[in-house]
C-alpha positions as CSV (number, residue, x, y, z in Angstrom):
1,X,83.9,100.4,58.5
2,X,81.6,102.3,60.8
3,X,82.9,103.9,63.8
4,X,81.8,102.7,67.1
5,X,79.9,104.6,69.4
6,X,81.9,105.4,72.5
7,X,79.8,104.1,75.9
8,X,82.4,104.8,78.6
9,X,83.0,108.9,77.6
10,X,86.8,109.8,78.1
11,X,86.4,112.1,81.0
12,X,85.3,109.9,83.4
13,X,87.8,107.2,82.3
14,X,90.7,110.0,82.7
15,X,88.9,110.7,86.6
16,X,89.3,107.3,87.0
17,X,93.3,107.5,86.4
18,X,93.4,110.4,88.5
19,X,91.9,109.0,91.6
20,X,93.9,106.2,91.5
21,X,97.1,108.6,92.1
22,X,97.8,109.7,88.7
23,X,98.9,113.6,88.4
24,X,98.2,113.8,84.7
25,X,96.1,111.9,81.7
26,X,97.3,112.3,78.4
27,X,94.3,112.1,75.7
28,X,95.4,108.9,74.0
29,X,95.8,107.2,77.3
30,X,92.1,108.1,78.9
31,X,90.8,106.9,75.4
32,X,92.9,103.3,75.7
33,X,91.7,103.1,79.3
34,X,88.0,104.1,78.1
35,X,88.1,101.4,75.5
36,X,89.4,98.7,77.8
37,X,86.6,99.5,80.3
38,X,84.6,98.8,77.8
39,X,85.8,95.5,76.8
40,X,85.6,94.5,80.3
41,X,82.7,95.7,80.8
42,X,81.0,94.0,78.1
43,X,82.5,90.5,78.8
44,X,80.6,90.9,82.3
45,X,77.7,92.2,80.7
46,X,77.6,88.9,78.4
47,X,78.2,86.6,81.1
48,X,75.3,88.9,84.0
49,X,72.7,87.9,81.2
50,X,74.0,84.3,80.6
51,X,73.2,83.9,83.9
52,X,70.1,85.5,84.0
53,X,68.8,83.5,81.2
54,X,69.7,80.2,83.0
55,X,68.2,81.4,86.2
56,X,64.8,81.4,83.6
57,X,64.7,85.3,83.8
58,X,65.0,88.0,81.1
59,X,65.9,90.8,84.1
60,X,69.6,90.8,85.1
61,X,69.8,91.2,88.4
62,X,72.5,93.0,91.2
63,X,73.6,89.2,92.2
64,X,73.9,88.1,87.8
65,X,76.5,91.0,87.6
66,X,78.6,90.0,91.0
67,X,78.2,87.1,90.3
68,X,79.9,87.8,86.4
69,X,82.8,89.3,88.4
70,X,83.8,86.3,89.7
71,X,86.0,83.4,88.1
């Protein structure tokens, strides 16, 4: 099976942690959180273009991706 290729690097996932109050990030733990941000992020990503499309437009627009966040 091919390996994925990462979107959301680790670093910024491990800042993440940190600014939310955590003193230390192990590896394994910014790579989870990295992939889970991911996940997420796709899921809105699916839904900002769903709504695009309805709307009759092939740009996804700043209002498409709030609006994705809700519900």
């Amino acid at each position: 099976m091919a390996k994925r290729t990462r979107i959301i690097p680790k670093a910024p996932a491990a800042r993440m942690l940190v600014n939310a109050g955590a003193e230390r990030v192990s590896e394994e733990a910014a790579d989870a959180f990295a992939e889970v941000l991911e996940e997420i992020g796709l899921k809105i990503s699916e839904r900002a273009v769903r709504i695009a499309k309805h709307s009759g437009r092939k740009t996804v627009k700043k209002d498409d991706v709030l609006l994705a966040t809700k519900g």
